[in-house]
VEXDREN-2710 file (C-alpha; in Angstrom, 1 decimal):
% VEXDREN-2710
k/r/px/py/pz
1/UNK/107.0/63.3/117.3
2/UNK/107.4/67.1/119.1
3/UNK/105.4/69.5/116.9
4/UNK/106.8/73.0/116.8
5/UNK/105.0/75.9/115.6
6/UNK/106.1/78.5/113.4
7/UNK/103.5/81.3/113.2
8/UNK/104.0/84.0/110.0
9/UNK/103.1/87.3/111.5
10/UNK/103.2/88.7/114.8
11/UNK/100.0/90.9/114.8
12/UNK/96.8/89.9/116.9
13/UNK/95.8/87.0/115.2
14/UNK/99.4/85.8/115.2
15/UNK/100.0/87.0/119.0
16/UNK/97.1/85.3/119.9
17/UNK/98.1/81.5/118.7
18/UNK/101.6/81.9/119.5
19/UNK/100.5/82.8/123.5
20/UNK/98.2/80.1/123.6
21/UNK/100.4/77.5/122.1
22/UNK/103.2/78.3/124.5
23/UNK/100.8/77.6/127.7
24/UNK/100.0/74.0/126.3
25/UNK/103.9/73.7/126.2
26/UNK/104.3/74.2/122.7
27/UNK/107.5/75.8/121.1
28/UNK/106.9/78.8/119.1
29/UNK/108.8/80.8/116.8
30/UNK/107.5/84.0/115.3
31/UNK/108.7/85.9/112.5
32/UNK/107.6/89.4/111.0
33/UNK/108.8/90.7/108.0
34/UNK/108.8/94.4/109.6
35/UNK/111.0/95.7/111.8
36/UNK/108.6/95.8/115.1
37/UNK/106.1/93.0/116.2
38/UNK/102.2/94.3/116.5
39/UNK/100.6/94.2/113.0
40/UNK/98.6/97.2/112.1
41/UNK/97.7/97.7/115.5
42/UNK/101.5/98.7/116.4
43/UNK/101.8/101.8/118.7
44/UNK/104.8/103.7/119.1
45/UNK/105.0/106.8/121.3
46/UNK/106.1/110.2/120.3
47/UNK/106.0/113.1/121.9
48/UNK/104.5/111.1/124.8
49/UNK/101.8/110.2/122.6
50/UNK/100.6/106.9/121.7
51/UNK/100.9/107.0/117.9
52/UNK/98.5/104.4/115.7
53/UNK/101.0/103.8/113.5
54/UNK/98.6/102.1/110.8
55/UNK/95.7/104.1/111.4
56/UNK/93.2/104.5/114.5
57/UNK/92.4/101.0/116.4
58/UNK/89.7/101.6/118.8
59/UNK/88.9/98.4/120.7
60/UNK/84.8/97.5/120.5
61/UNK/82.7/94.1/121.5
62/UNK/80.0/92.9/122.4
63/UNK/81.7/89.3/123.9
64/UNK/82.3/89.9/127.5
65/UNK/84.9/86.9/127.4
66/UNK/87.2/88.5/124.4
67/UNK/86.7/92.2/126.5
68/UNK/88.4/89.8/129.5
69/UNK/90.4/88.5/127.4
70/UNK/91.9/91.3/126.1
71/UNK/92.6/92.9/129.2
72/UNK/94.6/90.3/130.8
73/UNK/97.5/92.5/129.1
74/UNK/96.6/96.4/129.5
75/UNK/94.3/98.7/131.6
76/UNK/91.7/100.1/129.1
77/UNK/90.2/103.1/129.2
78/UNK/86.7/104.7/128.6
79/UNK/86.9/106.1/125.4
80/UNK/84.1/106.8/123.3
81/UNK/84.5/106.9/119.9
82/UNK/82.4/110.0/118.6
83/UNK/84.1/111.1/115.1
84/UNK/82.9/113.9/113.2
85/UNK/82.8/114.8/109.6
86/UNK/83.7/117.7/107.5
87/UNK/82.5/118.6/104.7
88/UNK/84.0/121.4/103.0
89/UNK/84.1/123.5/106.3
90/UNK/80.8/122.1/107.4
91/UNK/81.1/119.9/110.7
92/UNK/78.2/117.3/111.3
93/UNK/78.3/114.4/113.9
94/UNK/78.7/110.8/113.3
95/UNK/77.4/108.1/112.6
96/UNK/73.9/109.7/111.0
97/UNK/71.8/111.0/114.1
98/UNK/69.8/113.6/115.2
99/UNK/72.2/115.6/115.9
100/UNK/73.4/114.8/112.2
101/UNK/70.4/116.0/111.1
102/UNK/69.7/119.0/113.2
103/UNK/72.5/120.5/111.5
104/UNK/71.7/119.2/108.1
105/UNK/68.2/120.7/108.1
106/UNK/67.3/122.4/111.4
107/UNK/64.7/119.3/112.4
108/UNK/64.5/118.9/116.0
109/UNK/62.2/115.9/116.6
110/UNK/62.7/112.0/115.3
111/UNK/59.3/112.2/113.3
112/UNK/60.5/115.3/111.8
113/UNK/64.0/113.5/110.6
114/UNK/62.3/110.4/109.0
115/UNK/59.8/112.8/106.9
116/UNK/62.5/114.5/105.2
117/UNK/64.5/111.5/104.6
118/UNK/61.6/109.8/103.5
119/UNK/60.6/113.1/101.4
120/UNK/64.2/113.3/99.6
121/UNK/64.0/109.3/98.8
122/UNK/60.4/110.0/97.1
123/UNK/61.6/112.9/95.1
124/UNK/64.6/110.5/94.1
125/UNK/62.5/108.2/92.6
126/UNK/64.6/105.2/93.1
127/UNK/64.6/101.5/91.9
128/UNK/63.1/99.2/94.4
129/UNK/66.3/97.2/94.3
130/UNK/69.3/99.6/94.1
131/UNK/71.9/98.8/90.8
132/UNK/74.7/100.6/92.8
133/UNK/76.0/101.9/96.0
134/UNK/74.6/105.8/95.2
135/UNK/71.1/103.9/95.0
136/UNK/71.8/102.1/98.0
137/UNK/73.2/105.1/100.2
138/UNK/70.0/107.1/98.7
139/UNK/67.6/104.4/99.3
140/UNK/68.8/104.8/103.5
141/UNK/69.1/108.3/103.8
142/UNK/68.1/110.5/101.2
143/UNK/70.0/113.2/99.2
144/UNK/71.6/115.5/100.8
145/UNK/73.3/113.2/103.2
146/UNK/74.8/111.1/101.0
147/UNK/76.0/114.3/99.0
148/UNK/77.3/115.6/102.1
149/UNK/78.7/112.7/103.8
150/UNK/78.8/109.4/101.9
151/UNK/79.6/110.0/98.4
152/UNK/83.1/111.6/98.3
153/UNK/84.3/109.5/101.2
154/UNK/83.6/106.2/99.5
155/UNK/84.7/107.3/96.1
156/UNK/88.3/108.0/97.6
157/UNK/88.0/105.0/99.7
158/UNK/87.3/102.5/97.1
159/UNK/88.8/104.7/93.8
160/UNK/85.5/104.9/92.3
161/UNK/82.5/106.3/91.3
162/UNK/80.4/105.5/93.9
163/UNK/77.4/104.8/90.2
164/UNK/80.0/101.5/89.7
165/UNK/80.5/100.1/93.4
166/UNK/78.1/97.7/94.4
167/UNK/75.0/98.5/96.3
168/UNK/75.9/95.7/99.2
169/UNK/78.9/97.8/99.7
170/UNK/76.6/99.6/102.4
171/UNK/73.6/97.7/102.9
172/UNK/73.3/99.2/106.3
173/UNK/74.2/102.2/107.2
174/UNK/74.5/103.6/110.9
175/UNK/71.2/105.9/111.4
176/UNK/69.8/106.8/114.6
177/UNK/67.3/109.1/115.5
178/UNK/68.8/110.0/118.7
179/UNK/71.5/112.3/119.6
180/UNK/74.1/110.1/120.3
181/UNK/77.0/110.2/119.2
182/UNK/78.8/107.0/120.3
183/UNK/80.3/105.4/116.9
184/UNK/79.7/102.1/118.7
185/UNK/76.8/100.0/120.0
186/UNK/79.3/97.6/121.4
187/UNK/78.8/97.4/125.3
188/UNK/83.0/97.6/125.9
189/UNK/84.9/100.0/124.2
190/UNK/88.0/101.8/125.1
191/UNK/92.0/102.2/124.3
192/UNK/94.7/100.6/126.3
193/UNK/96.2/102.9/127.9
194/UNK/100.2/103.2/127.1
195/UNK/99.0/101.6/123.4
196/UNK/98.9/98.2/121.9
197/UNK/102.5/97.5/121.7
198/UNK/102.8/96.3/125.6
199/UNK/100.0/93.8/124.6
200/UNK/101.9/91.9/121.8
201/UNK/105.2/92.4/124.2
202/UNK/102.9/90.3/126.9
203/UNK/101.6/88.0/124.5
204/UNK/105.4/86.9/123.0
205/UNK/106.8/86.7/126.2
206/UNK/107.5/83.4/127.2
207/UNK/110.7/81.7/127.1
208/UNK/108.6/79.0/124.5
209/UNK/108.5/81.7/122.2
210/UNK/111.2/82.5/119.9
211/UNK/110.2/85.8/118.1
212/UNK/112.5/87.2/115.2
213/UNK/111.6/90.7/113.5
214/UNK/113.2/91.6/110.0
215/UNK/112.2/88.1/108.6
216/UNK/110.5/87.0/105.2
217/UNK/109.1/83.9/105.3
218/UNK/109.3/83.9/101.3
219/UNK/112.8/83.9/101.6
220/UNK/113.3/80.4/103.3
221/UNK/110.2/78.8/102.6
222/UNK/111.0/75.9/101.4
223/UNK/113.3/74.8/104.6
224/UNK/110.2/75.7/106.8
225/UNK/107.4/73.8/104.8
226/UNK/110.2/70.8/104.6
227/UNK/110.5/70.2/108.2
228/UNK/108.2/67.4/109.4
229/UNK/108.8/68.6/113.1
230/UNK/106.6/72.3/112.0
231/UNK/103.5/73.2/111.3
232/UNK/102.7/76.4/110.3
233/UNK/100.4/79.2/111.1
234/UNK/100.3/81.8/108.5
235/UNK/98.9/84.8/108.3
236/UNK/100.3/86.6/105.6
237/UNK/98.3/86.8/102.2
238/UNK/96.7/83.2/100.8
239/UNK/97.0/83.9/97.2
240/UNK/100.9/84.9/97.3
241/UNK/101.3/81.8/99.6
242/UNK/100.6/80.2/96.2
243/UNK/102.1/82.3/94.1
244/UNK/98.9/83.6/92.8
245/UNK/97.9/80.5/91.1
246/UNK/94.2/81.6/90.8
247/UNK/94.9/85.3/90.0
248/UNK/95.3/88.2/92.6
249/UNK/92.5/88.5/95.2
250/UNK/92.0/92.4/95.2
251/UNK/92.5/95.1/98.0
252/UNK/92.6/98.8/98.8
253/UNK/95.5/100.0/100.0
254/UNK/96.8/103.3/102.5
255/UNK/99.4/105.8/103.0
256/UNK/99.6/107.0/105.7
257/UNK/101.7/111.1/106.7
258/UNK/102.0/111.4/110.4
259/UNK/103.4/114.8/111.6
260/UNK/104.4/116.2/114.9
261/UNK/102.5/119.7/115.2
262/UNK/103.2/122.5/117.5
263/UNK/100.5/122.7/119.1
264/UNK/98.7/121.4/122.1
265/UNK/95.2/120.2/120.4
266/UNK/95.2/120.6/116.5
267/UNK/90.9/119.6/116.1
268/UNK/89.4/118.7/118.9
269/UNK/88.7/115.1/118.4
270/UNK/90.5/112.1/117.8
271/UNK/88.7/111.5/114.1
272/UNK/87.7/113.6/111.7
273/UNK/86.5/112.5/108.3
274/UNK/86.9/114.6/105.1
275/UNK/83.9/114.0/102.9
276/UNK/84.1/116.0/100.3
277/UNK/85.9/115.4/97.2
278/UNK/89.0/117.3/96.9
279/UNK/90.4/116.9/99.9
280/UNK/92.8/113.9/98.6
281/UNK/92.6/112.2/102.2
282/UNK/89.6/110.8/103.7
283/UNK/90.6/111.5/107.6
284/UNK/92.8/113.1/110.3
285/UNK/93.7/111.3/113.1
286/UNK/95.0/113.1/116.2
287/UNK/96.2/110.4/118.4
288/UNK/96.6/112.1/121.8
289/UNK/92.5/112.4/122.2
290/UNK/92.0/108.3/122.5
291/UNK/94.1/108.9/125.7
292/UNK/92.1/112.3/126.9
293/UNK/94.6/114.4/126.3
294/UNK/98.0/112.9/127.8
295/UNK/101.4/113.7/126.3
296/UNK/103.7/116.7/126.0
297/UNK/102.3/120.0/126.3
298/UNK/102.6/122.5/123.0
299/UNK/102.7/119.0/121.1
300/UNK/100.3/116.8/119.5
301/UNK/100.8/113.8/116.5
302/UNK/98.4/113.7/113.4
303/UNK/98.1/111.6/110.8
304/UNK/96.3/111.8/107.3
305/UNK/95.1/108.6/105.8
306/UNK/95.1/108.5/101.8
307/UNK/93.5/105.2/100.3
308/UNK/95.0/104.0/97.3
309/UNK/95.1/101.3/94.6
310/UNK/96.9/98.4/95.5
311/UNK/100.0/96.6/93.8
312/UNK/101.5/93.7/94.5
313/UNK/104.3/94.5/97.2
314/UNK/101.7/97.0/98.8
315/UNK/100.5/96.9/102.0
316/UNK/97.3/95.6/101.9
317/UNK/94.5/96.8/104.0
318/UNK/90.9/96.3/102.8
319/UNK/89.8/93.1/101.1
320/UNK/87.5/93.6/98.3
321/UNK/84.8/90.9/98.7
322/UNK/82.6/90.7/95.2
323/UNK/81.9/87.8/93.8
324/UNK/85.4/87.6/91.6
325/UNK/87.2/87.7/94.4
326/UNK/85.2/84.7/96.8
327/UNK/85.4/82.6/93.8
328/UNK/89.2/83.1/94.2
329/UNK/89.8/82.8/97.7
330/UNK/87.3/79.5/97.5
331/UNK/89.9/78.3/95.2
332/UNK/92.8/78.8/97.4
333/UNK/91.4/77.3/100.8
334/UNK/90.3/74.1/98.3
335/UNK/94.3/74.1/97.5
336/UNK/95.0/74.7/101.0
337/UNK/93.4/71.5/102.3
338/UNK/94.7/69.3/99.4
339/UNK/98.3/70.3/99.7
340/UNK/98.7/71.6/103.0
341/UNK/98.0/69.8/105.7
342/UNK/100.1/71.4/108.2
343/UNK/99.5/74.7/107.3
344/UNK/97.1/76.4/108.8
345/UNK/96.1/79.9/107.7
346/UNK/94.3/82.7/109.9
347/UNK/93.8/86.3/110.4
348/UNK/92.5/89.1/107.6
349/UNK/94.8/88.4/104.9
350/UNK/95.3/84.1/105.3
351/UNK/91.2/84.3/105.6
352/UNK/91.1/87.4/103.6
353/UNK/88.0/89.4/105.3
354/UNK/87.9/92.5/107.4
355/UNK/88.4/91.6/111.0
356/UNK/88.3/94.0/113.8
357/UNK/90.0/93.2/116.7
358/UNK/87.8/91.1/118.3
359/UNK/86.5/88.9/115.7
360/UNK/90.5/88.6/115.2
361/UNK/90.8/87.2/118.5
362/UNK/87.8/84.9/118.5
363/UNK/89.1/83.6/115.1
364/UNK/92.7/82.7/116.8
365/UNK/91.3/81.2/120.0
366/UNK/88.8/79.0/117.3
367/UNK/92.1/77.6/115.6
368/UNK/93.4/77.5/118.8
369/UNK/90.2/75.0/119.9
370/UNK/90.3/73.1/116.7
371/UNK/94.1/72.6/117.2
372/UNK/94.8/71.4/120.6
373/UNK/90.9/70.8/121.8
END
């Protein structure tokens, strides 16, 4: 019997499975509830700027096959990422080093960096096991930079006080005393340059694959779970695939305001983190720095990212894996292998953890493996 595949979702995980499938000879369709193909890491250009249309993706491994892998379909360039934070007009370098810390408290040596920390965790007087994530961040690197650059972040990312979020939320925490500020220890890193759109394109285009935007799979389900010719690959969200038997598994959501400004550089850097509390957003991405510049002149595309609660029909973004929710999704992928044989779920929301790009990618060419060997 010919086995056809229908894959739910046409972002990387999606892409991915469908491309592979189609060089074994398989046929493919693909549909996408949005209007474009891509997922979150959908670029569209403006202003001859490549636009993250769901906030910054900055491609990072450490696998020197997925870094060939990946660019099979675009030329990547060297960016860096090197974000920076502010804090109420205050400017610091990230992730946590010594040049982090040379600002903080005028320290110029490594030695000199771990005594304060180590004097402000002392003074703190802190539980050998931290009860929370404040005890946690406190417990890694003192007072004043959690005050400065970890609590209000994290209490607008997760819409709490950072005194109820659980302490494994950040069990590590990137410190280094040495003034680098590469985000990344990943040996490849960069941006593909003219954005990750062209990369889906490549990836869809075969004459196996049938791709078809502006389609719920909710809306016809039943006639695609019913032919004995299809299995599925889904990557939409386990727990409405059944209809939220076991209860809602829980995310964070964004919105996200993306303006043209009239200006040729608006900050400096492509990623700037607000960490204090009243600024209601947690960053400012200005997209035209992942590509050093490039795009029109007098013009440049931000866009402020504000975290929300999520509600069913939301966009989700971050899963929220506590113990509640594992119990959950344990409960679903039991359902999934009693009921569903032909189903077969992947990517961030069918597996429902935080995948970056990579992983994404090793965790399609895995089902991939599994499915045709």
């Amino acid at each position: 019997m010919l086995v056809k595949y229908l894959v739910v979702g046409s972002g990387l995980f999606g892409s991915v499975f469908a491309y592979e499938a189609a060089k074994r000879g398989k046929q493919v369709t693909v549909i996408e509830k949005r209007d474009h193909v891509g997922g979150n890491i959908y670029t569209k250009e403006i202003e001859g700027i490549q636009v993250h249309m769901y906030g910054a993706h900055i491609f990072h491994t450490q696998s020197e096959e997925i870094w060939d892998y990946i660019n099979q379909f675009a030329t990547f360039n060297n960016y860096i990422n090197s974000p920076i934070a502010n804090f109420n007009g205050e400017i610091y370098n990230l992730p946590f080093n010594m040049n982090t810390f040379n600002k903080m408290w005028g320290v110029i040596t490594p030695q000199e960096a771990k005594e304060k920390i180590a004097q402000q965790k002392l003074a703190l007087n802190l539980p050998t096991v931290p009860k929370n994530l404040e005890q946690q961040a406190e417990s890694l690197v003192g007072k004043d930079v959690y005050q400065k650059l970890i609590k209000g972040y994290t209490q607008k990312q997760w819409g709490q006080a950072a005194t109820d979020l659980p302490a494994f939320i950040i069990r590590r925490l990137p410190v280094r005393f040495t003034y680098d500020n590469n985000y990344f220890n990943d040996r490849f890193q960069g941006i593909p340059m003219g954005g990750y759109t062209q990369i889906i394109n490549q990836l869809l285009n075969s004459d196996l694959i049938d791709v078809k935007t502006g389609v719920d799979f909710f809306n016809d389900r039943d006639s695609y779970q019913n032919d004995p010719q299809t299995k599925i690959v889904y990557t939409g969200m386990i727990d409405r695939f059944f209809d939220y038997k076991f209860g809602d598994l829980k995310y964070r959501s964004l919105n996200f305001e993306t303006e043209v400004k009239d200006v040729d550089n608006y900050q400096g850097v492509a990623v700037v983190n607000y960490t204090d509390e009243q600024t209601p957003y947690t960053r400012i991405i200005e997209h035209k720095h992942f590509e050093f510049g490039k795009g029109n002149k007098g013009k440049t595309v931000i866009t402020k990212e504000f975290p929300q609660a999520f509600h069913r029909g939301d966009e989700p973004y971050y899963p929220i894996n506590n113990h509640r929710n594992k119990q959950i999704y344990d409960q679903y992928v039991k359902l999934a292998r009693e009921q569903c044989p032909n189903v077969l779920f992947g990517g961030r929301l069918g597996l429902y953890r935080y995948y970056n790009m990579d992983q994404t990618i090793m965790a399609a060419l895995q089902l991939v493996k599994r499915e045709f060997g």
